[in-house]
N, C-alpha and C positions, 0 to 999 in steps of 0.2 A: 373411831370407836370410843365409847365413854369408859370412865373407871366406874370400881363396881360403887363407889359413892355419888358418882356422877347420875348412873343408872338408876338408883336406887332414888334418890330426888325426882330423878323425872318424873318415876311411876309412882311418887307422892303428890305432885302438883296434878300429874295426869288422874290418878282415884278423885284427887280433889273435884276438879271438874268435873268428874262423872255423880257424883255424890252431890257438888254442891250445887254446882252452875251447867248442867249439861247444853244450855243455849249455846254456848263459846264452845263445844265440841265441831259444829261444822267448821268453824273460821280455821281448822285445821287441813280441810280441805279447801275454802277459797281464798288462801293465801298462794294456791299454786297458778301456776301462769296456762295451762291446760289440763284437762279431763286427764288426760294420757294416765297423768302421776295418783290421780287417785287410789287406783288398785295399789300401789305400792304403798302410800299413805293408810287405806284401811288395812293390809295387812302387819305395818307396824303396829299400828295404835291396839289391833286385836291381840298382838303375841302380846303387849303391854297389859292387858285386860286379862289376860289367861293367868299372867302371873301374881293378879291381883284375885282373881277370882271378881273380878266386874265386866265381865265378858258377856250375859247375859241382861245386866240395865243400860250398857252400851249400844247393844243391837237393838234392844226393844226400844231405846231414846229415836235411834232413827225412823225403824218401821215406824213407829208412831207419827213421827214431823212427816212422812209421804204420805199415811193415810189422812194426816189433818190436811194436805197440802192437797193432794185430790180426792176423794172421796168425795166430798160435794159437789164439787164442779166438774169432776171429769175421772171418774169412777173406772172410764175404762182404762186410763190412762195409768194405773197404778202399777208398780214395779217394772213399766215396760219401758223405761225411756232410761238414759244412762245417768242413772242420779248419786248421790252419796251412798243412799240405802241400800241397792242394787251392788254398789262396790261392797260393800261392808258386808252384805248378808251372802253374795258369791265365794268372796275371803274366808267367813265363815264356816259355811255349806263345804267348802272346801279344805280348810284344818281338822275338822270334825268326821269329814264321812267320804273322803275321796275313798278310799280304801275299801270301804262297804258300796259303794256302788260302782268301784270297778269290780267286784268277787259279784255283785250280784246282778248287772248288767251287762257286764264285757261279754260273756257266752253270746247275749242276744244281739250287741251290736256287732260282733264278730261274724257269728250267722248272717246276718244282714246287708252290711260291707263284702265281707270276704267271700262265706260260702254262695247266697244270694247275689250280687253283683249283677248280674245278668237281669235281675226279677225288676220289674216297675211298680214303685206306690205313685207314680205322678196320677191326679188326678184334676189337676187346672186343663180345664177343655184348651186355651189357648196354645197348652206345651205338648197334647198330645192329639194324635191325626185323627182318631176316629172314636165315637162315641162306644163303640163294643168292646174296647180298649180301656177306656173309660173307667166302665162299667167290671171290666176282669180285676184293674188296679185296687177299685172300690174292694172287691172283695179280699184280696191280698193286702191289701194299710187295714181292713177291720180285722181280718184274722189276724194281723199282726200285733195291734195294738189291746189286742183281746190278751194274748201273749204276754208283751207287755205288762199289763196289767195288773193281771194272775200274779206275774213270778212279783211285781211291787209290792202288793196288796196280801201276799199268800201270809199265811202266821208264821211259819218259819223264819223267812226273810222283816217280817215287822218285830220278829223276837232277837234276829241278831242285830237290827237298828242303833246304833253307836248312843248312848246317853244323850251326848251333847245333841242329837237329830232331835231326839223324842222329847228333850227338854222346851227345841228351839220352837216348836209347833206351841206350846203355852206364852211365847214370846207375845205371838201374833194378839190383834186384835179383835 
């Protein structure tokens, strides 16, 4: 553990880079010898960032280097592969609004898992036997996801939305 002067240097050279040079912010992550350690790496550097209040030029430094990195060439490819950005904005997503989307989704993955269990959304023809089966799941993943949706989307739930969510969406590009 550092002293609190030790501390307090790091989270000055670290604002530096973000302010000054944020290109030298990845080589924080490919100094490690595997992916593994990433998550653990974006979640120091962000509790670092929270206490500077550069928590949000930080995340938008990265979104931005994926979207420069694929958007032209492979568009589809964007946030879906296990990248910096990906650790960083999960670490995020998850300091800021664990707690609002377990109060506002746990009810329905609980229904789903627990009460449901029995019910079938499979609807890849190769995992399930018969087309009329199919066809019943089809109806039961859209009802569900209608469900879904609604309670997401509803003004109540986008009013109890945590700051740090509704901030992170002006992040984006």
């Amino acid at each position: 553990m550092y002293s609190p002067r030790e501390s307090d240097l790091l989270q000055e050279i670290f604002h530096f880079f973000i302010s000054n040079c944020p290109s030298v912010l990845p080589e924080f992550f490919n100094l490690c010898e595997n992916k593994d350690q990433w998550e653990d790496i974006a979640d120091s550097l962000l509790t670092m960032t929270f206490a500077r209040s550069t928590t949000l030029p930080f995340v938008r430094y990265f979104i931005q280097a994926e979207f420069e990195q694929h958007a032209a060439s492979e568009p589809g490819s964007l946030f879906r592969e296990n990248s910096i950005a990906t650790k960083i904005i999960k670490s995020y997503l998850r300091k800021v609004g664990s707690k609002y989307l377990n109060d506002m989704l746990g009810p329905i993955l609980h229904e789903i898992c627990i009460t449901e269990r029995k019910l079938s959304y499979e609807v890849d023809p190769s995992k399930v036997e018969n087309s009329e089966e199919i066809e019943t799941n089809k109806g039961l993943l859209t009802a569900k996801i209608d469900t879904f949706l609604s309670k997401l989307t509803s003004t109540s739930n986008v009013d109890k939305m945590p700051p740090g969510i509704k901030t992170f969406e002006t992040t984006l590009p």
